[in-house]
MOPAC internal coordinates of N, CA, C and O (Angstrom, degrees):
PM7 1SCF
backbone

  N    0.0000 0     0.00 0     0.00 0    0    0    0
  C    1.4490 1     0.00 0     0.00 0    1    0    0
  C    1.5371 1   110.71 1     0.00 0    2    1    0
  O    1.2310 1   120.33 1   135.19 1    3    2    1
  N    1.2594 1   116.97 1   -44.81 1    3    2    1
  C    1.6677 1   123.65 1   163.12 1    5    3    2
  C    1.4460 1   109.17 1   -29.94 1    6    5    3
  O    1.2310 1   116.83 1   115.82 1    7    6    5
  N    1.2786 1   123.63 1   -64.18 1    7    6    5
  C    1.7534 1   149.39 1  -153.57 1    9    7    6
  C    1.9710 1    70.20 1   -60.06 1   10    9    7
  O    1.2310 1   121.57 1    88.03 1   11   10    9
  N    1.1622 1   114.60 1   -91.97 1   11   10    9
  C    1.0769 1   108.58 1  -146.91 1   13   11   10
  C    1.2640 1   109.28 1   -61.32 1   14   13   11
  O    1.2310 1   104.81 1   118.35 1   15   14   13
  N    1.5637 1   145.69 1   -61.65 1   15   14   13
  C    0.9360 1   148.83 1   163.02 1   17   15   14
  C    2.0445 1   100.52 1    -5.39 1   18   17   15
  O    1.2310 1   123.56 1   132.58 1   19   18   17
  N    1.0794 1   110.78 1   -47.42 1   19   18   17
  C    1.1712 1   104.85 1  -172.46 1   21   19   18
  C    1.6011 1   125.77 1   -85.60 1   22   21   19
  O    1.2310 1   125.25 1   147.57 1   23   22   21
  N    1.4288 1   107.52 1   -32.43 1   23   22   21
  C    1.3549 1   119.97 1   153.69 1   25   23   22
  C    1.5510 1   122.71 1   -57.31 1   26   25   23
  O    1.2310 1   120.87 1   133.97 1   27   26   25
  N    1.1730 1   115.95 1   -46.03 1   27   26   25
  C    1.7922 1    99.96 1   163.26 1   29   27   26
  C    1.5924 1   121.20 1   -71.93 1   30   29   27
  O    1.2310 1   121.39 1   152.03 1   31   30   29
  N    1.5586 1   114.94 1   -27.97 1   31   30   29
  C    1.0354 1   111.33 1  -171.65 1   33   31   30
  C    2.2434 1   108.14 1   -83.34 1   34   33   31
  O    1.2310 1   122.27 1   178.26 1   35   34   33
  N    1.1756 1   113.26 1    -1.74 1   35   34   33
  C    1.3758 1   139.74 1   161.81 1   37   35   34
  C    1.7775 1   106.95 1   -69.82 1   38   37   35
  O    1.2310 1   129.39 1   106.59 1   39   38   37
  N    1.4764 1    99.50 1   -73.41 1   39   38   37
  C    1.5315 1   104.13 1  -176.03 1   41   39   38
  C    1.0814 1   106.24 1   -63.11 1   42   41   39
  O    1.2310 1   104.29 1   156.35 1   43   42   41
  N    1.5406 1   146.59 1   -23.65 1   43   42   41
  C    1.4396 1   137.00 1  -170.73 1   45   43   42
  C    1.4770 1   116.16 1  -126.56 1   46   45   43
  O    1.2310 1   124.06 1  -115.76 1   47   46   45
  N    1.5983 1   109.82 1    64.24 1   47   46   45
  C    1.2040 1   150.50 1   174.26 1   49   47   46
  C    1.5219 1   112.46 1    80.02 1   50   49   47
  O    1.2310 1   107.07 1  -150.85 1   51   50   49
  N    0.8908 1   141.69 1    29.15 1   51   50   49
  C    1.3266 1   153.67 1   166.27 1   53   51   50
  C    1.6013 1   106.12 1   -55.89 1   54   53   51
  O    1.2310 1   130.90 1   109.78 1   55   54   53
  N    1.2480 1    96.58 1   -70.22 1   55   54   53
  C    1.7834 1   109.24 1  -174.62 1   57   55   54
  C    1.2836 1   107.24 1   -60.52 1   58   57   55
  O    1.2310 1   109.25 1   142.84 1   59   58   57
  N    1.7266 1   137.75 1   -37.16 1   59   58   57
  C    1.0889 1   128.57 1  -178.37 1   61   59   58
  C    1.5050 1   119.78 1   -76.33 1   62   61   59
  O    1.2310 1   127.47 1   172.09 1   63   62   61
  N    1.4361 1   103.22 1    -7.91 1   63   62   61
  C    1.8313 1   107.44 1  -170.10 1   65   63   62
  C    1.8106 1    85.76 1   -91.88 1   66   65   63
  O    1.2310 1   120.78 1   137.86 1   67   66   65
  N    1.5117 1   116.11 1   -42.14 1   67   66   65
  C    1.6017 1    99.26 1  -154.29 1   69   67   66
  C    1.6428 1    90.44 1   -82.13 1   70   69   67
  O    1.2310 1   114.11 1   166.65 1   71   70   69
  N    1.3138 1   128.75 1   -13.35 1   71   70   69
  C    1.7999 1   120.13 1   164.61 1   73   71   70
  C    1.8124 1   107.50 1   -71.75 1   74   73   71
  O    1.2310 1   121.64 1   171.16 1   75   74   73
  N    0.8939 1   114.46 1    -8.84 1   75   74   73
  C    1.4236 1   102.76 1   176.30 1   77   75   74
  C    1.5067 1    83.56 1  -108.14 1   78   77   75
  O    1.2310 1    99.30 1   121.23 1   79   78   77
  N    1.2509 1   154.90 1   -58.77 1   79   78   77
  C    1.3994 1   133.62 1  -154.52 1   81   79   78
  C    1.9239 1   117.98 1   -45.41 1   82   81   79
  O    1.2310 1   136.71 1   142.03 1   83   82   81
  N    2.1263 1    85.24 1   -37.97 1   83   82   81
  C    1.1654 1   120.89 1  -164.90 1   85   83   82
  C    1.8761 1   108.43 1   -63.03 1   86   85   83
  O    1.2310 1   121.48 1   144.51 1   87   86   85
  N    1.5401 1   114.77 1   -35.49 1   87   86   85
  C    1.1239 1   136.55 1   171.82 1   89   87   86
  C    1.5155 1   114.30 1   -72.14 1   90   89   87
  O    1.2310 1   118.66 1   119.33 1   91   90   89
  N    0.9705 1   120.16 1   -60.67 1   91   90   89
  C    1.6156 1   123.72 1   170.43 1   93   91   90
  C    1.5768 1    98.77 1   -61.15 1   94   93   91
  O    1.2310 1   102.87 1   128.96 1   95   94   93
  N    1.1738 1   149.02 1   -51.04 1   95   94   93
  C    1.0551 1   123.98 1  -171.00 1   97   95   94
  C    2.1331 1   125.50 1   -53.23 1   98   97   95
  O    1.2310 1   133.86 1   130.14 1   99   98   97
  N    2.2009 1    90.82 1   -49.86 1   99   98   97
  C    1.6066 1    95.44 1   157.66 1  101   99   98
  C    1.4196 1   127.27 1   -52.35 1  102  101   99
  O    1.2310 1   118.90 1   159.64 1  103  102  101
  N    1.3131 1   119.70 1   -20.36 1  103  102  101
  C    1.3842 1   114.73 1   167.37 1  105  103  102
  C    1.5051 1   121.30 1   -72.63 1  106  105  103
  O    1.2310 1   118.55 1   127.53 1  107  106  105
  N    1.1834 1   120.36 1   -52.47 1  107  106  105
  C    1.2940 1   134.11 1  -168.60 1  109  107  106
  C    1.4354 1    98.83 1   -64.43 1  110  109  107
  O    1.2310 1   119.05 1   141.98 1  111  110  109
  N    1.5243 1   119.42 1   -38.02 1  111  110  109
  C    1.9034 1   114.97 1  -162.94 1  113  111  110
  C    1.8953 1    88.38 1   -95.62 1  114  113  111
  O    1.2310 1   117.25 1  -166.22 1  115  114  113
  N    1.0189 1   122.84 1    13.78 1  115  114  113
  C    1.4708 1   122.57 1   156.32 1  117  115  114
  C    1.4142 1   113.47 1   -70.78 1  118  117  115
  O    1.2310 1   110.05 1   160.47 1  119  118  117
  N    1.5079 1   136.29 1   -19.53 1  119  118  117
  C    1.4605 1   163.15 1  -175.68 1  121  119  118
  C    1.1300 1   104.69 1   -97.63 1  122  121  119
  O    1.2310 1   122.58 1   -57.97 1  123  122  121
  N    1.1665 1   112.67 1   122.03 1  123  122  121
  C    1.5279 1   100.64 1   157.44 1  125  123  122
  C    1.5905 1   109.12 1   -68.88 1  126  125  123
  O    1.2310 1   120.77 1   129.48 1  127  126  125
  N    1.0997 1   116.13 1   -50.52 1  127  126  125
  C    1.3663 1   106.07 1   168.98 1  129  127  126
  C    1.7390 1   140.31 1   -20.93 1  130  129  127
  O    1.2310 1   133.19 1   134.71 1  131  130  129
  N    1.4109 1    92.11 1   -45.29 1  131  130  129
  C    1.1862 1   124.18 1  -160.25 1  133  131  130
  C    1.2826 1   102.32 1   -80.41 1  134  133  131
  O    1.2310 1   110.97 1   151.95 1  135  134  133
  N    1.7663 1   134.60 1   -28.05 1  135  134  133
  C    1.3659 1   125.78 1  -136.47 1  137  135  134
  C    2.0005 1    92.85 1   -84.99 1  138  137  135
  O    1.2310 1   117.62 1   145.47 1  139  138  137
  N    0.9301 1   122.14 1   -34.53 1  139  138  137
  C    1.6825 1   125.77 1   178.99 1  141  139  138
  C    2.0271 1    95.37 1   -53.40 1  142  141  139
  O    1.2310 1   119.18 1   136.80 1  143  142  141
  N    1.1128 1   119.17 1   -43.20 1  143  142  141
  C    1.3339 1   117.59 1  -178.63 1  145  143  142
  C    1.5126 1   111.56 1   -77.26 1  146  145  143
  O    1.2310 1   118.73 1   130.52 1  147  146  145
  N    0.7015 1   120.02 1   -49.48 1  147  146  145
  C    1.6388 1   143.49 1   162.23 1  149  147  146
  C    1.6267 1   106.77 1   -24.58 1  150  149  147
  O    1.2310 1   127.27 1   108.52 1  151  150  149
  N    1.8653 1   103.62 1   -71.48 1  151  150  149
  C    1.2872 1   101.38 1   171.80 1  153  151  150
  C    1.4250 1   145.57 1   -91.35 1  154  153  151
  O    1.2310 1   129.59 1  -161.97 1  155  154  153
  N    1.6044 1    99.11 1    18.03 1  155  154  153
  C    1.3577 1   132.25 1   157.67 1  157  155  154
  C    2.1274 1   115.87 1   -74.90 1  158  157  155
  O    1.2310 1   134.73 1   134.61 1  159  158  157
  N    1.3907 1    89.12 1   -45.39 1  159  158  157
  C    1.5867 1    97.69 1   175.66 1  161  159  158
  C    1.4147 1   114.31 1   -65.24 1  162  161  159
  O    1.2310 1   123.17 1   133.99 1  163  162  161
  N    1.9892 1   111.52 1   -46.01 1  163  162  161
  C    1.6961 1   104.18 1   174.78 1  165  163  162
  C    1.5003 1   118.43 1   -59.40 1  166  165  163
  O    1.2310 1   120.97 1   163.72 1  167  166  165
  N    1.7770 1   115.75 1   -16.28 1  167  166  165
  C    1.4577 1   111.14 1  -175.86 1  169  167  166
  C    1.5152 1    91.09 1   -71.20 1  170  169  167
  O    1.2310 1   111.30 1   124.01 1  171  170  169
  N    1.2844 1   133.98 1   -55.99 1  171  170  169
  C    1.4015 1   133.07 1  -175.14 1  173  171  170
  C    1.4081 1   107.81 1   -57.04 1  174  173  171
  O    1.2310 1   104.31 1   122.91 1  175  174  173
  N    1.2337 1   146.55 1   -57.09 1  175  174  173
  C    1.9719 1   131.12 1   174.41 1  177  175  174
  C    1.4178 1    89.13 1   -50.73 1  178  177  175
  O    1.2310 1   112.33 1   137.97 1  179  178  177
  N    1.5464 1   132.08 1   -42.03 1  179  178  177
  C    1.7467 1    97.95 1  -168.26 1  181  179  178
  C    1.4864 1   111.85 1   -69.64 1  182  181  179
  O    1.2310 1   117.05 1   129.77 1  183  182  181
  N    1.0926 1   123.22 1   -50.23 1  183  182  181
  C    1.6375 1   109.27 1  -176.22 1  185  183  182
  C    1.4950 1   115.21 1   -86.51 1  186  185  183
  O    1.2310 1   117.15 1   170.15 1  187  186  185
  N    1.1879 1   123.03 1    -9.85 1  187  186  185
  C    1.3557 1   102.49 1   140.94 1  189  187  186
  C    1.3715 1   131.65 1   -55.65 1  190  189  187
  O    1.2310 1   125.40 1   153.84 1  191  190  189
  N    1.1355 1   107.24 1   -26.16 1  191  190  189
  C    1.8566 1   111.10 1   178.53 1  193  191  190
  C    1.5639 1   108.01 1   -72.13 1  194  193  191
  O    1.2310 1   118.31 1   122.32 1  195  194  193
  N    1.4291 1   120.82 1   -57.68 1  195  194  193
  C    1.4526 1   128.99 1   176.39 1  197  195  194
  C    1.8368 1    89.41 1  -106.41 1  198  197  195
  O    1.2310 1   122.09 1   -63.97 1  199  198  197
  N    1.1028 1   113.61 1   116.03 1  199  198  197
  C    1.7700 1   111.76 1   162.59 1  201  199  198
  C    1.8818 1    99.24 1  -123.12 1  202  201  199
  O    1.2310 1   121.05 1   177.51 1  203  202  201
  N    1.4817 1   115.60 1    -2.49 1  203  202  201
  C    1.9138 1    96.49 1   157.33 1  205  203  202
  C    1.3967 1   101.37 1  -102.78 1  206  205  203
  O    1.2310 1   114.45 1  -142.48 1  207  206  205
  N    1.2397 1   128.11 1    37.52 1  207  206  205
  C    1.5020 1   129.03 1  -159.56 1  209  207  206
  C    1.5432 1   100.62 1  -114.96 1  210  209  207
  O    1.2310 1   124.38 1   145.74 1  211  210  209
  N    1.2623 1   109.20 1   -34.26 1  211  210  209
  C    1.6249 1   133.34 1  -155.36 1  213  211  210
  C    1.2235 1   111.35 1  -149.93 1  214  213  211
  O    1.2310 1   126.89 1   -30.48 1  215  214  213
  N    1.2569 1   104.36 1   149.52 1  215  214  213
  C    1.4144 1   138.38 1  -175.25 1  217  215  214
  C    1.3810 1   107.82 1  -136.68 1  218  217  215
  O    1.2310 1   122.88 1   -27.38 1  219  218  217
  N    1.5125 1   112.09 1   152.62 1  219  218  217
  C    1.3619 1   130.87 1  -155.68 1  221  219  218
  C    1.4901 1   103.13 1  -114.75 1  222  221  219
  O    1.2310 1   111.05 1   -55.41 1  223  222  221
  N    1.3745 1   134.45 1   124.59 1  223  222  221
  C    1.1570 1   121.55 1  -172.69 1  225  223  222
  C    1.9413 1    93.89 1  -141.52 1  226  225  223
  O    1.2310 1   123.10 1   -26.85 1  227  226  225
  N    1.3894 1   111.66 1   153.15 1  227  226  225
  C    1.3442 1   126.64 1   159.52 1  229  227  226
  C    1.3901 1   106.06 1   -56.49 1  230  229  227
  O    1.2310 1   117.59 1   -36.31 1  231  230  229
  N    1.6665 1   122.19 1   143.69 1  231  230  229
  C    1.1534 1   123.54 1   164.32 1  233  231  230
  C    1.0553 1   117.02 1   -68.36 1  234  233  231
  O    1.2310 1   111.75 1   -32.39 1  235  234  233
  N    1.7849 1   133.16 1   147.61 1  235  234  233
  C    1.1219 1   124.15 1   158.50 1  237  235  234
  C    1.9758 1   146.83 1   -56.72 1  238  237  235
  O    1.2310 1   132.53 1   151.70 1  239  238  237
  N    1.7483 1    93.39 1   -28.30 1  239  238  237
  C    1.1286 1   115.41 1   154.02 1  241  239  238
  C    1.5651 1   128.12 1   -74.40 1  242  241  239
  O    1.2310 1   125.83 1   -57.37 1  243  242  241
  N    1.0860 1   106.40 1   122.63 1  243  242  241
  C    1.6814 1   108.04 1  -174.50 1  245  243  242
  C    1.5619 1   101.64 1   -72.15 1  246  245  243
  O    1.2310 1   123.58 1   -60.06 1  247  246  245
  N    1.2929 1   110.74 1   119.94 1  247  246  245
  C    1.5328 1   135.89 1   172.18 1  249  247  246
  C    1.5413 1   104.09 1   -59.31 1  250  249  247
  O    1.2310 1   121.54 1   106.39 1  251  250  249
  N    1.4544 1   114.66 1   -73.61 1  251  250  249
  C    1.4781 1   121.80 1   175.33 1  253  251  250
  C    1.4821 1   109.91 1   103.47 1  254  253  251
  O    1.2310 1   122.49 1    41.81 1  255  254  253
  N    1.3889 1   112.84 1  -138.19 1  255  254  253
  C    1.4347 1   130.67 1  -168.49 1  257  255  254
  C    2.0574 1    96.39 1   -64.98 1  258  257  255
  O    1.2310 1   130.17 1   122.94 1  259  258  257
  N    1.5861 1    98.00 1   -57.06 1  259  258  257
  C    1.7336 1    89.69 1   175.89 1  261  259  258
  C    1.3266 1   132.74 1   -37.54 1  262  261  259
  O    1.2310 1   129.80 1   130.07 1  263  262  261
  N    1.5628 1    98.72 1   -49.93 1  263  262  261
  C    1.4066 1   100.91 1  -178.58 1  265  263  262
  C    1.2913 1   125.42 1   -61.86 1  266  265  263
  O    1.2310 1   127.74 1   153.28 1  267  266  265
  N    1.6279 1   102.70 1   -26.72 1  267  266  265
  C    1.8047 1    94.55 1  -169.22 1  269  267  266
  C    1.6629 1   105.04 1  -111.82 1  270  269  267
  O    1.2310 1   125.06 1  -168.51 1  271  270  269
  N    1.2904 1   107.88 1    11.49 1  271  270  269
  C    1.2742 1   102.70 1   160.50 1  273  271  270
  C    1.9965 1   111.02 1  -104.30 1  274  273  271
  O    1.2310 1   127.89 1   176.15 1  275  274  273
  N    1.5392 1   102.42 1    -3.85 1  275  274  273
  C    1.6471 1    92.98 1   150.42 1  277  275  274
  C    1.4330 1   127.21 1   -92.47 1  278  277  275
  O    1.2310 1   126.26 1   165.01 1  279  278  277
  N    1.4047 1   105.57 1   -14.99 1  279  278  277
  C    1.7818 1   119.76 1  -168.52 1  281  279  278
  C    1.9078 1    83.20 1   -84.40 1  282  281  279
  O    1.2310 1   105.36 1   174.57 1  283  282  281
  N    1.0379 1   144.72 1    -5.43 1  283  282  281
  C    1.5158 1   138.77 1  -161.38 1  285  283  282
  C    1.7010 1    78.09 1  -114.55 1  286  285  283
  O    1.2310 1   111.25 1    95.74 1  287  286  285
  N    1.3659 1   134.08 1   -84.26 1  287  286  285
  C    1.1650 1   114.27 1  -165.43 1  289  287  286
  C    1.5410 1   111.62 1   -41.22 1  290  289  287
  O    1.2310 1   121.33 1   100.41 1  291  290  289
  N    1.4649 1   115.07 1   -79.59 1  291  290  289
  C    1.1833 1   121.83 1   178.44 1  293  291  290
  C    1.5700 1   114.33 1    -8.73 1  294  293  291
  O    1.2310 1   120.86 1   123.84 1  295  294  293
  N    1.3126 1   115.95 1   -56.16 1  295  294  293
  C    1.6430 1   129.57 1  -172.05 1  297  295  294
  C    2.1474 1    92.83 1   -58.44 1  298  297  295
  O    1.2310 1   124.35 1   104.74 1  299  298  297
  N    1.3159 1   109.26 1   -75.26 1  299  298  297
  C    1.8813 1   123.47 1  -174.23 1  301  299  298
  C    1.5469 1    95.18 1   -38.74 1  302  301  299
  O    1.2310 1   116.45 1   129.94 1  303  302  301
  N    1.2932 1   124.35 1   -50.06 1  303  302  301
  C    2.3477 1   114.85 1  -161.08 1  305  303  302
  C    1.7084 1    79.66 1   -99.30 1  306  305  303
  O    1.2310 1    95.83 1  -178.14 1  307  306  305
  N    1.0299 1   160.09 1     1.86 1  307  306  305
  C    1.7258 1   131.37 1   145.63 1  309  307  306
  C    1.0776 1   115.39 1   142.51 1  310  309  307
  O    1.2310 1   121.69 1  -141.02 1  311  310  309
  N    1.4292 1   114.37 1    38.98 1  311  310  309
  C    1.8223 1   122.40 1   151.99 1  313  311  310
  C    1.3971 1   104.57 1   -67.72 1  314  313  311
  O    1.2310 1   110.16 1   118.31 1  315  314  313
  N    1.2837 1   136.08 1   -61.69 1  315  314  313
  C    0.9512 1   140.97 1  -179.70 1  317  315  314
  C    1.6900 1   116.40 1   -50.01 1  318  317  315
  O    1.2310 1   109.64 1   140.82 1  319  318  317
  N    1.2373 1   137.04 1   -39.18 1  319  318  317
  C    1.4791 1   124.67 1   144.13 1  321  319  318
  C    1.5528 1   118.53 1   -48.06 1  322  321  319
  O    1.2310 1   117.99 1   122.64 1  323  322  321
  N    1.1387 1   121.43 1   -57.36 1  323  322  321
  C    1.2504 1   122.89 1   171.67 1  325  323  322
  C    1.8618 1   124.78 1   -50.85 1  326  325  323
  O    1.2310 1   117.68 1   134.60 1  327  326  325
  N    0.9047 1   122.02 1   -45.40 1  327  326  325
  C    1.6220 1   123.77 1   164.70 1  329  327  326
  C    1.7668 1    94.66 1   -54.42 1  330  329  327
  O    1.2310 1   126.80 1   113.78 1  331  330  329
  N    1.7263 1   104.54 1   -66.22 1  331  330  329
  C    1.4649 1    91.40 1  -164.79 1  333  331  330
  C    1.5439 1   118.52 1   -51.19 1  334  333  331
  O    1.2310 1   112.79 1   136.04 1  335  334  333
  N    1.0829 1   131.23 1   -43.96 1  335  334  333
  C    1.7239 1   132.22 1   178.08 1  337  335  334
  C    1.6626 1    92.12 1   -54.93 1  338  337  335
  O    1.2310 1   106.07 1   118.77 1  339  338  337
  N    1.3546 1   143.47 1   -61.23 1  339  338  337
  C    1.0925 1   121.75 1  -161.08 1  341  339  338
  C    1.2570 1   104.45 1   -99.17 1  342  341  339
  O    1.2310 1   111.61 1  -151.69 1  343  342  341
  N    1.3281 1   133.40 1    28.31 1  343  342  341
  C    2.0259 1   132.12 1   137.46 1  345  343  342
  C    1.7211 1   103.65 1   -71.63 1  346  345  343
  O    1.2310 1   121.38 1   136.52 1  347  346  345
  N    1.5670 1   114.96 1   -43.48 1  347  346  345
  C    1.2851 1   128.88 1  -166.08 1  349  347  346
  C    1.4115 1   101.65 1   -56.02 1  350  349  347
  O    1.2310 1   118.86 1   117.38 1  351  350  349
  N    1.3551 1   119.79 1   -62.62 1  351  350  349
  C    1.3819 1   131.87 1  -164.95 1  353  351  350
  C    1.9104 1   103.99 1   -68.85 1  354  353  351
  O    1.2310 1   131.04 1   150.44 1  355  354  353
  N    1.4672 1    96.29 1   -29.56 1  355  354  353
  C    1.2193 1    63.60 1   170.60 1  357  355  354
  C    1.2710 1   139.16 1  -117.97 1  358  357  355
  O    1.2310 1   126.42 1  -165.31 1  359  358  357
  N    1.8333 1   105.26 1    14.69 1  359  358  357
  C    1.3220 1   101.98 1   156.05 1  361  359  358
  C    1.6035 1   130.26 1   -75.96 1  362  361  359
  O    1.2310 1   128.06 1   167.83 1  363  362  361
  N    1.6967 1   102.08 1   -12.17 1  363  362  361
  C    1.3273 1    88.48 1   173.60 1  365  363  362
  C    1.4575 1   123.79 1   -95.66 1  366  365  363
  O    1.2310 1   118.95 1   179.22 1  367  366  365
  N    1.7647 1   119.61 1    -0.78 1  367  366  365
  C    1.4099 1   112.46 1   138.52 1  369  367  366
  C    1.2391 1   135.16 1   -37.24 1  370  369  367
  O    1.2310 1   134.53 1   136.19 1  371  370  369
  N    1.4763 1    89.50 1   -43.81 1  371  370  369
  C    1.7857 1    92.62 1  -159.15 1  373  371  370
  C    1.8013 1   105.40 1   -81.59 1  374  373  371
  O    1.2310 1   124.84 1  -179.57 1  375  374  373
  N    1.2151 1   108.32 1     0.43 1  375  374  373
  C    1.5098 1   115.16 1   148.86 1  377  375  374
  C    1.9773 1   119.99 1   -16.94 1  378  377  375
  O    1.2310 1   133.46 1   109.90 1  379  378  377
  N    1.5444 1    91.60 1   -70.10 1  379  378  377
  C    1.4885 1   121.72 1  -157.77 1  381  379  378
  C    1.3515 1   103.84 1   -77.65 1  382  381  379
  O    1.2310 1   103.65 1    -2.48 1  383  382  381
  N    1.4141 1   147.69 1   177.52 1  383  382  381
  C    1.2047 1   139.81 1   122.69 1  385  383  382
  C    1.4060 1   130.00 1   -60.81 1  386  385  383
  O    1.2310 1   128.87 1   143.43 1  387  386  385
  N    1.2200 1   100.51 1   -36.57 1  387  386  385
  C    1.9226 1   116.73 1   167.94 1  389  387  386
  C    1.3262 1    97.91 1   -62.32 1  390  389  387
  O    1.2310 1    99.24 1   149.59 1  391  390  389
  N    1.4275 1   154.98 1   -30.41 1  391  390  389
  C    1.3985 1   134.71 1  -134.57 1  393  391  390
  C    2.0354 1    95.88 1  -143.27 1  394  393  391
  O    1.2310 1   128.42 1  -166.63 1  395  394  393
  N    1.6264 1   101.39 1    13.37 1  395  394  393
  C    1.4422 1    91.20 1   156.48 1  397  395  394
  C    1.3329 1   128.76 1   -91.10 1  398  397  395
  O    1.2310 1   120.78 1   148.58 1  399  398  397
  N    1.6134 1   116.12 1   -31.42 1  399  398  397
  C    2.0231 1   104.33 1   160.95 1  401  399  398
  C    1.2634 1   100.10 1   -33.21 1  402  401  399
  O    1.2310 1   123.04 1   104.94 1  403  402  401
  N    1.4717 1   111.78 1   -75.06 1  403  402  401
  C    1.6876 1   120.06 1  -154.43 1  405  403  402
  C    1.7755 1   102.46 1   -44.78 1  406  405  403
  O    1.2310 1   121.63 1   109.63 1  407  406  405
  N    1.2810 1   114.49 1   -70.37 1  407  406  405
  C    1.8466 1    95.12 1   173.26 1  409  407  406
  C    1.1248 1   125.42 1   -53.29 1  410  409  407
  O    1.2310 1   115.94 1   160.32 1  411  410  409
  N    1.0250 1   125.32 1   -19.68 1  411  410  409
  C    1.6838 1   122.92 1   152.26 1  413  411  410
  C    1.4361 1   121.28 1   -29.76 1  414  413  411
  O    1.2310 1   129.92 1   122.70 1  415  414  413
  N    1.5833 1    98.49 1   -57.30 1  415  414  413
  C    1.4852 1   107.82 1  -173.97 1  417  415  414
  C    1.5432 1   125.68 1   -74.93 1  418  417  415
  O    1.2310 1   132.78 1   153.37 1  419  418  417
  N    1.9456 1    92.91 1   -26.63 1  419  418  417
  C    1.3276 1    91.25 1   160.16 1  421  419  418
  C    1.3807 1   147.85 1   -86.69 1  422  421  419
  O    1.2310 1   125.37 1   175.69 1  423  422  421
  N    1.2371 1   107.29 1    -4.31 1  423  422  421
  C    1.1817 1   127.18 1  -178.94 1  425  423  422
  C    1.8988 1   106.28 1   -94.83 1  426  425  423
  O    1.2310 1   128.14 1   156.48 1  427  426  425
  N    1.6561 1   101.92 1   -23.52 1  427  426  425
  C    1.8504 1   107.42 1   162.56 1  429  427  426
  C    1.7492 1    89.85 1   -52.64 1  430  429  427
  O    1.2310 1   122.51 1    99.60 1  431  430  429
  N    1.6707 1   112.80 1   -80.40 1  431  430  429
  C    1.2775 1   125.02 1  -176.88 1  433  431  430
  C    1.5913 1   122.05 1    -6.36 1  434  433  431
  O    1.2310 1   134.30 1   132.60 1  435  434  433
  N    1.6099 1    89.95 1   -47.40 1  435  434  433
  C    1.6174 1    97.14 1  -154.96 1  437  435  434
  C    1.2965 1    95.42 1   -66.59 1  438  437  435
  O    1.2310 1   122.02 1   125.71 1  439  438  437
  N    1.4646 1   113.74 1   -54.29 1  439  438  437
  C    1.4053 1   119.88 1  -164.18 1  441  439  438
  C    1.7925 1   106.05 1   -68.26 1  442  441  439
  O    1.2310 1   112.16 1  -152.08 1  443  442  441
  N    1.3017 1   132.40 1    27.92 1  443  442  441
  C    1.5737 1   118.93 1  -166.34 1  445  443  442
  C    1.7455 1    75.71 1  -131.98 1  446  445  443
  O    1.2310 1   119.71 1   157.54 1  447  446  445
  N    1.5458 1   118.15 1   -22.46 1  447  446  445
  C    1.9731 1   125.89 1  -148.91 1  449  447  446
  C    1.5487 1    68.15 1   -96.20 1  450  449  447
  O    1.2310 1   113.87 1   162.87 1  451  450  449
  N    1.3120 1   129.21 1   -17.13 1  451  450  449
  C    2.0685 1    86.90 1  -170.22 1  453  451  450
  C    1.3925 1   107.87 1  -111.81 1  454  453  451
  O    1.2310 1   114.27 1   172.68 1  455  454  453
  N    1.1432 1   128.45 1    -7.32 1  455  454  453
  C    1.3381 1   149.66 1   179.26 1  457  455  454
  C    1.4628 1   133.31 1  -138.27 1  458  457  455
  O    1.2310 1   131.46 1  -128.66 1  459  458  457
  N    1.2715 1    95.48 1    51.34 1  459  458  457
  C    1.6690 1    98.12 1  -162.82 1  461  459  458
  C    1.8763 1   107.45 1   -67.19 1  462  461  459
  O    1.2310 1   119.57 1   161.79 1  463  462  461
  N    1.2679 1   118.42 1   -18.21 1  463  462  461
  C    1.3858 1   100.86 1  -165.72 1  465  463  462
  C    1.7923 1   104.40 1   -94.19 1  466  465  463
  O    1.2310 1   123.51 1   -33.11 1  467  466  465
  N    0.9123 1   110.88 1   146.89 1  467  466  465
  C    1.2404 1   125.12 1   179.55 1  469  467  466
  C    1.7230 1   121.31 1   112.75 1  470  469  467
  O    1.2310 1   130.94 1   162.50 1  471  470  469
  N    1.3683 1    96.50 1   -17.50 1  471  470  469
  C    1.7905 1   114.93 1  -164.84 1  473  471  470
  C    1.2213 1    93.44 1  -100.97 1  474  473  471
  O    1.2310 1   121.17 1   -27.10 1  475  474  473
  N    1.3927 1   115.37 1   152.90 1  475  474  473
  C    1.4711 1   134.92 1   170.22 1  477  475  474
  C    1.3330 1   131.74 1  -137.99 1  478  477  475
  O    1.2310 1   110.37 1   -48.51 1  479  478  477
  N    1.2812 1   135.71 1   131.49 1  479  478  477
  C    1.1242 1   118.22 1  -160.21 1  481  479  478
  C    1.7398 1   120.86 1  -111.15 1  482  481  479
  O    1.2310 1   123.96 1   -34.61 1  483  482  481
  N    1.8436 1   110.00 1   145.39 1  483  482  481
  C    1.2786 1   107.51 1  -147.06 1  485  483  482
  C    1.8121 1    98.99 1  -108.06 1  486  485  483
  O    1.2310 1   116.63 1   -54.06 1  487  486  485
  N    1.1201 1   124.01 1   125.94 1  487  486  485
  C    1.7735 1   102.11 1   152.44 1  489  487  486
  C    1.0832 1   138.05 1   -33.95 1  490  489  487
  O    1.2310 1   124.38 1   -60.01 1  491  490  489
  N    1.1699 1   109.20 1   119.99 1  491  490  489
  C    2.0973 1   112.33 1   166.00 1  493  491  490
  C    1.4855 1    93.90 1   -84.73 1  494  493  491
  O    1.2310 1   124.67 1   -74.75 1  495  494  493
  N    1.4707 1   108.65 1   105.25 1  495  494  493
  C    1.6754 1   110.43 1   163.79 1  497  495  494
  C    1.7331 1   119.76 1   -78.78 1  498  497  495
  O    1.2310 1   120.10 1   180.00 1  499  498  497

């Protein structure tokens, strides 16, 4: 059910969100600055690519002061656009009966798009 779940959710913009995640990330690791944001964005193209694949979990190691003074920038230059487009999408999935998995995933999304540092992501075997 994953396999497919993920193949429609691929063909019906999946692939175009994790090629733009995939693009902003080469930009950002063009910076040195940038490369901590950078490899926050490839965690986002990966589960956008598989999102019934993965699950989002808190790290076990406490991050601390770093983390939430990158989860605070991150949020001010455009986490916070990013959660909001994928709250949007997925309330208007969750319209349908067909299109509540899919807001499921976006609303997983949202919550990984506003706080990406500290979280890690686990296999669903």
């Amino acid at each position: 059910m994953k396999l497919l779940g993920n193949l429609i959710w691929l063909i019906f913009g999946g692939l175009v969100t994790a090629l733009e995640y995939l693009a902003a990330s080469m930009v950002l690791m063009a910076t040195i600055v940038g490369i901590p944001f950078g490899i926050q964005t490839l965690k986002l193209a990966m589960i956008t690519l598989m999102p019934f694949s993965f699950t989002v979990k808190e790290k076990n190691a406490p991050g601390g002061f770093l983390n939430l003074v990158m989860n605070v920038i991150w949020i001010l230059v455009g986490g916070i656009w990013i959660f909001l487009t994928h709250v949007l999408f997925g309330l208007l999935l969750a319209v349908t009966i067909i299109g509540i998995p899919f807001a499921k995933q976006h609303f997983k999304l949202a919550i990984i798009a506003l706080t990406p540092f500290g979280k890690e992501l686990i296999d669903k075997k």
